[in-house]
Kinemage of the C-alpha trace (Angstrom):
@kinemage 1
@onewidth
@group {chain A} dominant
@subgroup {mainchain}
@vectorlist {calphas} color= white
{ca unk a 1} P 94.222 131.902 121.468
{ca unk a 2} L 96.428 135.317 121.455
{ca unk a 3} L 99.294 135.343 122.030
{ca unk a 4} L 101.733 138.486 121.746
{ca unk a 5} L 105.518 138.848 121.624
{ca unk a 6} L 108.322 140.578 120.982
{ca unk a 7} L 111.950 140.452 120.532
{ca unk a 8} P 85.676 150.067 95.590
{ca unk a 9} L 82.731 152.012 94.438
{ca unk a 10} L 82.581 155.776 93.467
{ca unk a 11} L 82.217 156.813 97.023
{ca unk a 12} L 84.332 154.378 97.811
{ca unk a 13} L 82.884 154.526 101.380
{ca unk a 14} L 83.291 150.327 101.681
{ca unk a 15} L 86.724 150.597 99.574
{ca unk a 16} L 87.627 147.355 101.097
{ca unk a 17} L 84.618 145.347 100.373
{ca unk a 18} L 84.370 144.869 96.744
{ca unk a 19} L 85.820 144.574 93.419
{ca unk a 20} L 85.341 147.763 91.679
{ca unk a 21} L 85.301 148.382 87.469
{ca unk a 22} L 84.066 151.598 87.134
{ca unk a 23} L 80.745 151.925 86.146
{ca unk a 24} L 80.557 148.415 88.114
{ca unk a 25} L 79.757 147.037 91.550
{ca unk a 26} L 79.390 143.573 91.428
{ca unk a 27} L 78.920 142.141 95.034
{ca unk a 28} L 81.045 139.389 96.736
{ca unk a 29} L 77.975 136.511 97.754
{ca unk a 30} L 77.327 136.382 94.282
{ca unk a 31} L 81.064 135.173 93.198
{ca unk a 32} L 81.371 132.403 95.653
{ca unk a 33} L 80.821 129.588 93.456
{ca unk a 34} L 81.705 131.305 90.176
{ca unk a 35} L 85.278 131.979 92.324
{ca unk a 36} L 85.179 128.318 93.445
{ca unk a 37} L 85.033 126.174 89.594
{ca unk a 38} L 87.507 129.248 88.345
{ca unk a 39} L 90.312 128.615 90.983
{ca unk a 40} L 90.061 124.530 90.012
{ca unk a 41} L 90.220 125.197 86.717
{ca unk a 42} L 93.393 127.576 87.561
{ca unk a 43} L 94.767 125.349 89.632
{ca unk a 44} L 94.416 122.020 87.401
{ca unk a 45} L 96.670 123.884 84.956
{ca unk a 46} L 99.313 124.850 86.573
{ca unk a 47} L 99.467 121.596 88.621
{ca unk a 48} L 99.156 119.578 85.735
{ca unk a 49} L 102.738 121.129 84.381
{ca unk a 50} L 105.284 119.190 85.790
{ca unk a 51} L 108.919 120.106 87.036
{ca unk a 52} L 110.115 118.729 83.935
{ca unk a 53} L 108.063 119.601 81.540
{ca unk a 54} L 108.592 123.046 79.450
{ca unk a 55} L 105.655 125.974 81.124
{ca unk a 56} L 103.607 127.695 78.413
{ca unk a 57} L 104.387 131.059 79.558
{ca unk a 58} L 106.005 132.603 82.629
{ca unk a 59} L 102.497 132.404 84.414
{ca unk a 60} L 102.360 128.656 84.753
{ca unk a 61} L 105.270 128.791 86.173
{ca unk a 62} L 103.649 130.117 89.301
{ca unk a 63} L 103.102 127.291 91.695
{ca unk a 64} L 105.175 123.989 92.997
{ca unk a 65} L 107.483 125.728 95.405
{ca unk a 66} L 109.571 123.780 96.990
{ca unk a 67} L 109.094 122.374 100.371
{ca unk a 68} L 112.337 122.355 102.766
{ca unk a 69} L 112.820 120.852 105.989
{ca unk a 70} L 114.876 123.023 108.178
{ca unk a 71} L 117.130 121.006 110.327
{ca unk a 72} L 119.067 124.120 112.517
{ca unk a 73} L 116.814 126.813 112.793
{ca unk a 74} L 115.207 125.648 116.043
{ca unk a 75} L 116.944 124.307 119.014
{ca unk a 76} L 115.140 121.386 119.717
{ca unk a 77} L 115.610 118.328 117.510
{ca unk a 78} L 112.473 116.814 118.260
{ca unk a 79} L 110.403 119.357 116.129
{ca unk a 80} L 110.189 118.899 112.383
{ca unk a 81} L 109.840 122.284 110.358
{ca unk a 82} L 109.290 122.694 106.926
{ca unk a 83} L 109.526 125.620 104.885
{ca unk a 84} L 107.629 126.737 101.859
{ca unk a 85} L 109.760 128.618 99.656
{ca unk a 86} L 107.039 131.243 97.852
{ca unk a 87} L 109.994 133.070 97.267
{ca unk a 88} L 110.834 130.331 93.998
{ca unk a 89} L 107.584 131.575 92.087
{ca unk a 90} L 108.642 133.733 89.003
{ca unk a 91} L 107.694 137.006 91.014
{ca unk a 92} L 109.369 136.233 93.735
{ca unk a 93} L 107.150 135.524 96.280
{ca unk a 94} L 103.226 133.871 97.487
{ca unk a 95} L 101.448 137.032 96.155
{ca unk a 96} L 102.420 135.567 92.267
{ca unk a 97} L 99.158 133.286 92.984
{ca unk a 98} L 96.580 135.484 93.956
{ca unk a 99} L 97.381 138.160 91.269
{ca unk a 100} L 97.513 135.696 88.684
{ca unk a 101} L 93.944 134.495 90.053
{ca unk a 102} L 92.121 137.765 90.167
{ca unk a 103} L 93.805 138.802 86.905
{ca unk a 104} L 92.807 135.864 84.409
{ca unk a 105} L 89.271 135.123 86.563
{ca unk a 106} L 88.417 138.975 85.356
{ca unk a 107} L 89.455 138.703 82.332
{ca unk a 108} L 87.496 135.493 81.702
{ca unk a 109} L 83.918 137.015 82.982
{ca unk a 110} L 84.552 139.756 80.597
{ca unk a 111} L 85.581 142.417 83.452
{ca unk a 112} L 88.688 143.236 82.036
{ca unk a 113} L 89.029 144.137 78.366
{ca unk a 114} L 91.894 144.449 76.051
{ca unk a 115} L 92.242 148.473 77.380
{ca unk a 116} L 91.617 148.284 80.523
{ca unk a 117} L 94.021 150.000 83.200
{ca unk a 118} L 94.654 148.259 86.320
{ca unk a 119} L 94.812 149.763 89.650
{ca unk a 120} L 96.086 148.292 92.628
{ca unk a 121} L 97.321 149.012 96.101
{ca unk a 122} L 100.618 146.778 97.526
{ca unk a 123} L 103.310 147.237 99.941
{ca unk a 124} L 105.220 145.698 97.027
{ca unk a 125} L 104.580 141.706 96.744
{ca unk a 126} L 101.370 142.273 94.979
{ca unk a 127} L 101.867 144.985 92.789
{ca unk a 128} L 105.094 142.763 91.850
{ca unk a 129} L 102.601 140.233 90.656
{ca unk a 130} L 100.267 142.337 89.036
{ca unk a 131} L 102.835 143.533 87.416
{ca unk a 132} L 104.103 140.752 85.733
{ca unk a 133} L 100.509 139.259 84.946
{ca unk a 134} L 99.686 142.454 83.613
{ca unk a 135} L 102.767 142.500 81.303
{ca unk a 136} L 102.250 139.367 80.151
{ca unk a 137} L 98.507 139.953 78.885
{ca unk a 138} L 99.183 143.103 77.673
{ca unk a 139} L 97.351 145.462 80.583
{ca unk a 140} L 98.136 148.895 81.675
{ca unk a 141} L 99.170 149.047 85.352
{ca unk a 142} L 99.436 151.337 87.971
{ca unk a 143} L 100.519 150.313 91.373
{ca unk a 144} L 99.771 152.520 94.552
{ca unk a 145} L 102.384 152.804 97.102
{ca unk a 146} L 103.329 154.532 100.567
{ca unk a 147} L 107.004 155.425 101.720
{ca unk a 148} L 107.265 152.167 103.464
{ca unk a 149} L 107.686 149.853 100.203
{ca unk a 150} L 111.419 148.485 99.319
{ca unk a 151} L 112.734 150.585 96.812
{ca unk a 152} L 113.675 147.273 94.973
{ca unk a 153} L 110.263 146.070 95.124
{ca unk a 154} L 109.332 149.694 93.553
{ca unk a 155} L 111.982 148.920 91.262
{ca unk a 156} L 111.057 145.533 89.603
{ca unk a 157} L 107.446 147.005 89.216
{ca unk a 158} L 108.656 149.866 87.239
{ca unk a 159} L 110.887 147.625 85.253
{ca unk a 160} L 107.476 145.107 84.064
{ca unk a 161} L 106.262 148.341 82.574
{ca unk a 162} L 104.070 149.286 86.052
{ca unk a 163} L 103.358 153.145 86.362
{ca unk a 164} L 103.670 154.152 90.503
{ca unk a 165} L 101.281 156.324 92.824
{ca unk a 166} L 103.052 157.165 95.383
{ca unk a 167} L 100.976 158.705 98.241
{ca unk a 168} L 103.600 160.171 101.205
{ca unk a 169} L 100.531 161.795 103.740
{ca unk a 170} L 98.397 158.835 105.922
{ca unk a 171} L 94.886 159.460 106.101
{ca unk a 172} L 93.712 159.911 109.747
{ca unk a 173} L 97.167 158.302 110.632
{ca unk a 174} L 97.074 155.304 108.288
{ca unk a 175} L 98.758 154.720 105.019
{ca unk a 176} L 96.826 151.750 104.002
{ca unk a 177} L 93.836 154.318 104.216
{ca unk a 178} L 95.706 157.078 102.240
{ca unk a 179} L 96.776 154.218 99.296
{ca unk a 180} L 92.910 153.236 99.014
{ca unk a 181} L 92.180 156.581 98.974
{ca unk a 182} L 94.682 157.512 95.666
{ca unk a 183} L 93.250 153.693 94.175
{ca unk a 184} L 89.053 155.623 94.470
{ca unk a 185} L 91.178 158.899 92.677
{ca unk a 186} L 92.161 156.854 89.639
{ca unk a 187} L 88.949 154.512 89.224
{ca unk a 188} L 86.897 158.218 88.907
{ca unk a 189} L 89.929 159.878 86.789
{ca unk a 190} L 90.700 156.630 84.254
{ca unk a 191} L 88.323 155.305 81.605
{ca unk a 192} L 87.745 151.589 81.677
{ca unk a 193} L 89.609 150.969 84.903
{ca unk a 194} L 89.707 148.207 86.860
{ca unk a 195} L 90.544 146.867 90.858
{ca unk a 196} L 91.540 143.618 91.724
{ca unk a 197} L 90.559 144.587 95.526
{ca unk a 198} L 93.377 141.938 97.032
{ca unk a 199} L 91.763 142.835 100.208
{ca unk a 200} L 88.366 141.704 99.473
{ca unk a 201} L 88.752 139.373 96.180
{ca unk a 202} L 87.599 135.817 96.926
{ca unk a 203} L 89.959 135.013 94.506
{ca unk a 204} L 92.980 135.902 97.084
{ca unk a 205} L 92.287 132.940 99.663
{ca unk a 206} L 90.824 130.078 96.669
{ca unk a 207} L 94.620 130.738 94.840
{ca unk a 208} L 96.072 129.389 98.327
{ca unk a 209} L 93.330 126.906 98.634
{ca unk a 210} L 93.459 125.285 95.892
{ca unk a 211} L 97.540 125.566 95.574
{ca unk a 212} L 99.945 126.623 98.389
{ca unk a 213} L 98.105 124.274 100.731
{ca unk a 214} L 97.102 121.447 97.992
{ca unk a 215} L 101.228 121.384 97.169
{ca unk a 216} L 102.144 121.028 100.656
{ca unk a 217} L 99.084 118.455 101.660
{ca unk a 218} L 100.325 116.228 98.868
{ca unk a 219} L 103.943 116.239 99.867
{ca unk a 220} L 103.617 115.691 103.513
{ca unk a 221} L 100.348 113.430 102.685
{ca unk a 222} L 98.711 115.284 105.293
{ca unk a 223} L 100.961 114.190 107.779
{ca unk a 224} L 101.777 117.367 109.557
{ca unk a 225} L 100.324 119.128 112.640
{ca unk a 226} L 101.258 122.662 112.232
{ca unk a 227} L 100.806 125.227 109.732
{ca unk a 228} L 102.589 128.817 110.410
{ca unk a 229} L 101.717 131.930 107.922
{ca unk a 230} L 102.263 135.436 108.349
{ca unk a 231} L 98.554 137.713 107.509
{ca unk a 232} L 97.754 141.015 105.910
{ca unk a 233} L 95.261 140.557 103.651
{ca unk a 234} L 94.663 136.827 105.346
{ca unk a 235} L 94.064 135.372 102.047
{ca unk a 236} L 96.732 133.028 102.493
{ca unk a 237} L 96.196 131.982 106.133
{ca unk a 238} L 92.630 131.593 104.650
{ca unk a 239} L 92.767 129.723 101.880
{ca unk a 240} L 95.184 127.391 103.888
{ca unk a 241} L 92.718 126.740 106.757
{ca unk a 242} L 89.486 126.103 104.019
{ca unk a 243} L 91.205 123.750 102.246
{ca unk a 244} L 92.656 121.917 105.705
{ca unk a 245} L 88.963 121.975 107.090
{ca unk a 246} L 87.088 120.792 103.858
{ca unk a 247} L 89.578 117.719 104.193
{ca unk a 248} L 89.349 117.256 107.827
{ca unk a 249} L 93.047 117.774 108.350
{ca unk a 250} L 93.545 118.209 112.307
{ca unk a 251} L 95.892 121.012 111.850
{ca unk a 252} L 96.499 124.142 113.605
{ca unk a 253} L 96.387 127.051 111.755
{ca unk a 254} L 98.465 129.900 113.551
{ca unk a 255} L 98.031 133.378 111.617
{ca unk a 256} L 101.249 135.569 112.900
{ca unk a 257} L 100.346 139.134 112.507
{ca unk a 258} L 102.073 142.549 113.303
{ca unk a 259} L 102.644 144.195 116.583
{ca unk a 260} L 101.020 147.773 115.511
{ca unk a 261} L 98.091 146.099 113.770
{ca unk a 262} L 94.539 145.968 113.731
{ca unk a 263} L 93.962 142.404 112.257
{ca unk a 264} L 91.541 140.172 115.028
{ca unk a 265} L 91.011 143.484 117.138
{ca unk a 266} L 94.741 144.879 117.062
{ca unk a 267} L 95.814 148.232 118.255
{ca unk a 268} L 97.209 150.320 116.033
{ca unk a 269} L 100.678 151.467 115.570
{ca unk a 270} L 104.022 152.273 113.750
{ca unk a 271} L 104.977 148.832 111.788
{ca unk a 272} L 108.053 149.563 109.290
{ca unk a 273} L 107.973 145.787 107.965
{ca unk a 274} L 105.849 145.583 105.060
{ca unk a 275} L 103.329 142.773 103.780
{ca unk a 276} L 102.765 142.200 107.686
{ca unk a 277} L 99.848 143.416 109.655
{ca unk a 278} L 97.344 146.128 108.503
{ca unk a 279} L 96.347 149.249 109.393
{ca unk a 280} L 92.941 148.620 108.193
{ca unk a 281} L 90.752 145.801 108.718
{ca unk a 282} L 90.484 144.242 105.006
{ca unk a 283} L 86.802 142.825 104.731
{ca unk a 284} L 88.708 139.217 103.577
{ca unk a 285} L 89.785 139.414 107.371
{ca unk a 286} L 86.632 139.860 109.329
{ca unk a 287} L 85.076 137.507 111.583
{ca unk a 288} L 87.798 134.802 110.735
{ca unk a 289} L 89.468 132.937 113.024
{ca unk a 290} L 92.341 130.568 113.717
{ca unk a 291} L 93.945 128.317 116.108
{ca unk a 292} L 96.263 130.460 117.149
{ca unk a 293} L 97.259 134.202 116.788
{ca unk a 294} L 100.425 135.597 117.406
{ca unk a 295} L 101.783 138.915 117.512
{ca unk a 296} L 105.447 139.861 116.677
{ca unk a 297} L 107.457 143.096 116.272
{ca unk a 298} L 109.523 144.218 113.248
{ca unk a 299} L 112.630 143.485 115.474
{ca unk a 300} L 111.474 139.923 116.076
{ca unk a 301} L 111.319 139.743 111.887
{ca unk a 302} L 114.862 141.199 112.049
{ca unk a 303} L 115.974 138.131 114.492
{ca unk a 304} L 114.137 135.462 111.997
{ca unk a 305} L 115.782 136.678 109.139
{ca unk a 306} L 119.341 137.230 110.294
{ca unk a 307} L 118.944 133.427 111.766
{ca unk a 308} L 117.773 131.858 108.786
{ca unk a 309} L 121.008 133.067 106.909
{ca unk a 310} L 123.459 132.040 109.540
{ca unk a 311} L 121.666 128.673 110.296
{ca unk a 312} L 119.971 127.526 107.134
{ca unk a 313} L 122.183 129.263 104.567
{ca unk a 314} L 118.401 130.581 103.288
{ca unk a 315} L 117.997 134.393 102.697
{ca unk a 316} L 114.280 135.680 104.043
{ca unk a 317} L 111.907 138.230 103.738
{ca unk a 318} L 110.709 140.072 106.869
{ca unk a 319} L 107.298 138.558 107.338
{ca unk a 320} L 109.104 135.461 106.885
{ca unk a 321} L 111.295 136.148 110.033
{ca unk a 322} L 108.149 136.758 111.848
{ca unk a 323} L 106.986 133.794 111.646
{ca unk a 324} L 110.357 131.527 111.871
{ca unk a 325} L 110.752 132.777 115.270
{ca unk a 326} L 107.157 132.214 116.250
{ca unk a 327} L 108.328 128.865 115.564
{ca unk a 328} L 110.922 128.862 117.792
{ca unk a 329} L 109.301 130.961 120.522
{ca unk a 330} L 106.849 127.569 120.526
{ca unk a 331} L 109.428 125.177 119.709
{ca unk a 332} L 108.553 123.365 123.817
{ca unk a 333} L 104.737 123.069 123.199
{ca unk a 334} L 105.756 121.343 119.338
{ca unk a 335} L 108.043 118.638 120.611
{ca unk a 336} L 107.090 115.465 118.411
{ca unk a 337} L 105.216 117.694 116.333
{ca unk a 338} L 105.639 118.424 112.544
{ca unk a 339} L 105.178 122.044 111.656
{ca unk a 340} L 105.030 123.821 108.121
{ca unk a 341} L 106.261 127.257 107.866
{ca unk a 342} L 105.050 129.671 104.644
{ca unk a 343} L 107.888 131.925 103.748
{ca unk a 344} L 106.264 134.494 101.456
{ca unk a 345} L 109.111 135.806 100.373
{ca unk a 346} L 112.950 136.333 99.894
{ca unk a 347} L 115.647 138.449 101.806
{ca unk a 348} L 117.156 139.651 98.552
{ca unk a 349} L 114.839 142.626 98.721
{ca unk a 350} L 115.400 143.563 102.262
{ca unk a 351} L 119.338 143.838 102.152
{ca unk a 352} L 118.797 147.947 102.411
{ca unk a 353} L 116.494 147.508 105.605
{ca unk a 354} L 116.017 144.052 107.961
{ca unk a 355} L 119.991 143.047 106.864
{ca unk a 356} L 121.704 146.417 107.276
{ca unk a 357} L 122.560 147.433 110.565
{ca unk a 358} L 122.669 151.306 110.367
{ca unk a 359} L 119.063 150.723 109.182
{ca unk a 360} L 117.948 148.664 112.468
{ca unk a 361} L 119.560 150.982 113.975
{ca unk a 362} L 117.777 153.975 112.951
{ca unk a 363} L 114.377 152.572 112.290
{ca unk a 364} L 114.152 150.368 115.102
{ca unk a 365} L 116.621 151.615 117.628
{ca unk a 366} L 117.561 148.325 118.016
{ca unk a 367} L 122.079 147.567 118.351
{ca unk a 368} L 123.895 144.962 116.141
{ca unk a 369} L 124.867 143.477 119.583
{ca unk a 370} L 121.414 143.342 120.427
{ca unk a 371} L 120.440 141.630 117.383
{ca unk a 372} L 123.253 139.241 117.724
{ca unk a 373} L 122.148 138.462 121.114
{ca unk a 374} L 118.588 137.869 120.581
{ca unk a 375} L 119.405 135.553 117.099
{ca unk a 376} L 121.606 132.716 119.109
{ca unk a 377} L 119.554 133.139 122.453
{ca unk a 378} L 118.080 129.629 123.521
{ca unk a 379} L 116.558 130.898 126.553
{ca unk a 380} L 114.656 133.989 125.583
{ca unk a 381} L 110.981 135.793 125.891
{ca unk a 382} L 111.299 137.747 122.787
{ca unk a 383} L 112.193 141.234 123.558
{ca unk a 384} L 109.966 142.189 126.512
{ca unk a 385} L 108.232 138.657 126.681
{ca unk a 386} L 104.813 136.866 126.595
{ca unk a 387} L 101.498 138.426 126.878
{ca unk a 388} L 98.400 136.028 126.469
């Protein structure tokens, strides 16, 4: 179901198909169960650590968010939400798993040596975690980004010793294409370089699979009918909806995506919310499906987040507010239901933009009186309503 509202090689021709080392092309089918015994391994040791014992290193650290039910975001009382707070991992949000992942499952099949550069592309989330990984084992980074990144997320990367590419034209009106683009520049230009490829890695969903999900399947003991998680690359969403399948969880998986997107046959357009949507259809993403799909728009993400902090104290990212109110846009189909919500990251780095006014304002032509209007609404269609 839709559903729509609002309130790497040297041609690099298949950029978002593969992992790229250069000199290398090593092709996805043959990773799958390599990828598979690597993320258990991961997984086992960071879930063996527990809350009170002392991590070895700021990488097992990554994992065991906590889980928080939400008892005033929604209207109804007859709706259980959780939240996943990604936004506890050391990073500071759910990309910390994935970049981890890719990072140490390269450097353990020998595709990353002890001089190797690596080269990503990240709205900010990622390149946050690659950062830090990289720091920590000692890797050159450099981190691609477009105009639409938070300047704190910029910031942070620069300050875990990440060098930034930052591209300011789109290629044939996309940034995501320009960013890829710059990330084929540097694998020709820089000796022993290296690409995690977030956007085709099999290591992106099996870091969800066999952790975000895991933590929140053994809390709830797989008592929970709901599972809502904002897409881009959709290795999250993924990994969730493998791991709830392999177990035979009957749980709806709804992916909430980006008005402006081309993620399961989007239209493209403007989207000024970033780590929500894409502009170009990541080969992780194609030909998968979910229970549900919904489509928001930046100043639904606005709503979510400026509700969260009034009703649950709880700062969010944008993406996050996407999918809060897709919550509450469903809250009459979920009565008895009990719903987990994966909130990727934190509002800290989005008081310049989805918390400031004059910013909403200006980007999104959207009033404070509008916004205020739209938060505490209980009857409401979400800016111009429901399309299915």
């Amino acid at each position: 179901m839709l559903r729509v509202f609002s309130h790497a090689q040297k041609s690099c021709g298949n950029s978002m198909q593969m992992n790229y080392r250069r000199g290398h092309r090593q092709p996805m089918n043959a990773l799958r169960n390599l990828t598979r015994r690597i993320g258990e391994t991961a997984y086992s040791s960071i879930t063996s650590q527990k809350s009170t014992e002392v991590a070895d290193g700021i990488l097992q650290a990554i994992g065991r968010t906590s889980l928080v039910r939400f008892r005033r975001y929604l209207d109804r009382q007859d709706v259980t939400l959780y939240a996943k707070l990604e936004s506890q991992n050391p990073g500071g949000s759910a990309k910390d798993r994935p970049a981890r992942q890719m990072l140490e499952a390269a450097i353990k099949e020998g595709e990353i040596s002890s001089n190797a550069t690596i080269i990503e592309s990240s709205s900010g989330n990622m390149g946050i975690g690659l950062a830090q990984a990289c720091r920590y084992h000692g890797l050159r980074f450099i981190c691609v980004v477009d105009p639409n990144a938070q300047p704190q997320n910029v910031a942070i990367m620069r300050a875990l010793g990440a060098e930034i590419e930052l591209v300011t034209k789109r290629v044939n009106g996309d940034f995501l294409a320009a960013r890829l683009a710059r990330v084929c520049r540097l694998l020709e230009e820089i000796p022993q370089s290296y690409w995690p490829n977030q956007y085709a890695n099999p290591q992106n969903p099996i870091a969800h699979e066999q952790g975000t999900i895991r933590e929140i399947d053994e809390l709830l003991k797989g008592e929970f009918d709901y599972l809502f998680v904002a897409t881009s690359s959709t290795g999250t969403a993924q990994g969730c909806r493998n791991y709830l399948q392999s177990r035979g969880r009957d749980v709806k998986v709804v992916a909430v995506d980006a008005m402006g997107s081309v993620l399961f046959g989007g239209t493209s357009g403007e989207r000024k919310i970033p780590g929500l949507g894409a502009g170009r259809e990541p080969k992780l993403a194609r030909g998968q499906s979910f229970s549900q799909i919904v489509r928001v728009k930046d100043v639904d993400c606005v709503v979510g987040c400026r509700r969260a902090a009034e009703r649950e104290a709880l700062l969010v990212g944008g993406s996050s507010g996407g999918v809060l109110e897709t919550v509450r846009f469903m809250q009459d189909e979920l009565a008895g239901k009990r719903c987990v919500a994966i909130l990727h990251d934190s509002g800290t780095r989005y008081l310049d933009t989805v918390f400031d006014d004059a910013w909403v304002q200006e980007t999104l032509g959207v009033s404070s009186q509008e916004i205020e209007y739209l938060k505490n609404a209980k009857a409401f269609s979400f800016a111009s309503g429901l399309t299915q």
